[in-house]
N, C-alpha and C positions, 0 to 999 in steps of 0.2 A: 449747301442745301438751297432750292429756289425756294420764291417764296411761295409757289403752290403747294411745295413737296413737304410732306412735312418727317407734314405729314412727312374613249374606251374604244380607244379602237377595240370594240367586239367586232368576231367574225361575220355574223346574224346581220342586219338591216333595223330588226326589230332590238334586237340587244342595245345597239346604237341608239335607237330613240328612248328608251328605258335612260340612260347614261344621260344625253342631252337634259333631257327632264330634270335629273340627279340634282344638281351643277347649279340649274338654272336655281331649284325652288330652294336648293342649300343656300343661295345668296341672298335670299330673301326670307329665311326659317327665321321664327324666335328661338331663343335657345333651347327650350322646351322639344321645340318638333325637331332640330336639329340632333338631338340625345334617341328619338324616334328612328330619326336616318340613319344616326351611326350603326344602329343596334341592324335598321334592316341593310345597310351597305355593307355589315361583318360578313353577312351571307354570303352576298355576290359579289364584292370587289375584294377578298381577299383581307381583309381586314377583322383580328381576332377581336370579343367582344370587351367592350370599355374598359374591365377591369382587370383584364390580360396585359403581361406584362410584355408580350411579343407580340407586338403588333406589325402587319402585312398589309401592305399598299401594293396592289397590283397596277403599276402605274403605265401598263398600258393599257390600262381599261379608261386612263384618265384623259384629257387632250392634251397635244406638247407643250403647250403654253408654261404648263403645271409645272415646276423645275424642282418644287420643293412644295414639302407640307409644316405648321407649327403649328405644334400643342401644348397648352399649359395643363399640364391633372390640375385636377380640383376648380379648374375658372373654366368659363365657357368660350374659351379660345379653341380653335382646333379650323383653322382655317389654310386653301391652298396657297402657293405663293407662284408669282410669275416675275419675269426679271423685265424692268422698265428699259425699252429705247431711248438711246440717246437725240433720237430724231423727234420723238413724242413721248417728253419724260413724264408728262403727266397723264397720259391715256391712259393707266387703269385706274386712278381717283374714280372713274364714271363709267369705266366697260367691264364688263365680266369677261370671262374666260372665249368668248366666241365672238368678242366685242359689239355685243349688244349693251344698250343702255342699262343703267342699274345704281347698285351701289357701290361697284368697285371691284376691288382685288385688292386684298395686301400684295406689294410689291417691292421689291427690291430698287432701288435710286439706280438709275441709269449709268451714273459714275460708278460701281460695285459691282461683284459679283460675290456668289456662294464662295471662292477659292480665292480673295482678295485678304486686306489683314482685315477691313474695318467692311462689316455688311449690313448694310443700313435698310431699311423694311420698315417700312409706312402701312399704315390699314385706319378705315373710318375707325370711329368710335359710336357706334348707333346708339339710339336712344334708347331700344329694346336690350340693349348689355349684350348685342351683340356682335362680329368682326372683334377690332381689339378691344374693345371696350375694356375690358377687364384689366387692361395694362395702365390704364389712368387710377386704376386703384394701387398698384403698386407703392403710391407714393404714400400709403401708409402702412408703416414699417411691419407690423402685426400683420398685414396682410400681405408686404414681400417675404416674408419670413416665410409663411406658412406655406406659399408658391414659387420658392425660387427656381424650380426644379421647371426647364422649357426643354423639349424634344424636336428639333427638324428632322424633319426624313428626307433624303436628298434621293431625287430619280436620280443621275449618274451614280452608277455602281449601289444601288440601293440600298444605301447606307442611313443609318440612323447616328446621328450625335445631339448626346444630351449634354445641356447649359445649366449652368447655375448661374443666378442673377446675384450680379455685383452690386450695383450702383442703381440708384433713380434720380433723374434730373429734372427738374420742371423748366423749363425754358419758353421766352418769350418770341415768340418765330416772327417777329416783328422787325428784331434787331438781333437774335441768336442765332447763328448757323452751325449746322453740325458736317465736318468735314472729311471729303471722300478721299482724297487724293494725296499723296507722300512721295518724297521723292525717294525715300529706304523704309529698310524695316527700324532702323534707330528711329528715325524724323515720326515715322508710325507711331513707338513704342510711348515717346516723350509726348505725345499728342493725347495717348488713350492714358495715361499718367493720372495726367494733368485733367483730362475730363472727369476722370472719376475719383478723385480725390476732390476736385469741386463740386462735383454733385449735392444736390440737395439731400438725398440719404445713401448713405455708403454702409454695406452691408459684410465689402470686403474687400482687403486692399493687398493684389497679389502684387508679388513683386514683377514677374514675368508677364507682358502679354502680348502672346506669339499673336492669340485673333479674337477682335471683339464685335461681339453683335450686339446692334441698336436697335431696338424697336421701339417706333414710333407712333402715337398718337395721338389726337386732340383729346385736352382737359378744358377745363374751363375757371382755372384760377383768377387768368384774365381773358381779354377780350381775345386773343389771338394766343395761347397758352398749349403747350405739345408737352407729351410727359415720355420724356425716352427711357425706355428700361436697358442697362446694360447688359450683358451678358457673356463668359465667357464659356469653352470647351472643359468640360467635367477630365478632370486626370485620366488617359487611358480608353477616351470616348474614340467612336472607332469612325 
């Protein structure tokens, strides 16, 4: 991990500028008006309401950037995701989705992808509790307990797979890196072991792990302080 990382196509003309709008002010909502969006995005982007357990992403209403979406129920997570260039690993720290200035994108580390073992995914932690914000609470135990339960919905083959949270690490990204690259699936296997059984709370220690997801965020333990939540594929997630 460097040290910066830690971290519609509608038919219409007029549909399109409704969309753009979307996007923009969702990255800048409290969580408040964000809960407002979802309810009015269920309408028109395909998407059943909050408490539905089948939820619809029409994702080509979205831009392609979008490769993937993550929700945590119950926390005010529910953010797109886009996958980081290796040319410009840190361009969505500071672009939104149409690379205008802003506050970001969660993204995916430019070494990773969604169909790798290890998928690393950074997003701000804002002051208003919202992007991941909510993942730097994790690191207390009552509160991963009660949210371990994470959903990505993936545009290729529009699939959902749901996570359950293993492990929280607090890490000092000063001098701690979290590592993208294996030469096998063993060298993998022994790596996400060993991270999560070091971790600072361990929630659950499987013996198998085919693929693990990292999400990442600033805490503020210390001065330079990232709190990664693990995560692995729920038995049978499709």
């Amino acid at each position: 991990m460097r040290n910066a990382k830690l971290l519609l196509f509608p038919l219409a003309t007029a549909a399109l500028a409704v969309t753009v709008a979307l996007v923009l002010t969702w990255l800048t909502a409290t969580p408040d008006e964000r809960d407002e969006m979802s309810q009015w995005a269920s309408e028109r982007i395909g998407r059943e309401a909050p408490d539905e357990d089948a939820r619809q992403i029409d994702w080509d209403a979205l831009p392609p950037e979008i490769i993937a979406w993550v929700e945590v129920p119950g926390a005010a997570i529910d953010e797109p995701i886009v996958q980081a260039d290796p040319e410009h690993p840190d361009y969505y720290l500071y672009a939104d989705v149409f690379g205008e200035g802003g506050l970001g994108t969660p993204y995916i580390d430019c070494d990773c992808s969604l169909g790798g073992p290890l998928t690393i995914i950074y997003g701000h932690h804002m002051d208003d509790g919202g992007v991941f914000a909510d993942f730097a609470r994790f690191s207390d135990r009552d509160y991963a307990m009660g949210h371990r339960e994470i959903v990505v919905y993936l545009r290729e083959g529009n699939r959902k797979v749901e996570l359950d949270t293993i492990a929280v690490d607090i890490v000092n990204a000063n001098r701690e890196t979290l590592r993208a690259e294996f030469d096998d699936q063993d060298e993998f296997e022994a790596y996400a072991r060993k991270a999560i059984e070091e971790s600072d709370l361990v929630l659950e220690s499987p013996q198998d792990v085919g693929r693990l997801y990292a999400f990442s965020t600033c805490s503020y333990q210390t001065g330079n302080s990232r709190t990664v939540v693990y995560a692995i594929e729920k038995e049978g997630s499709l």
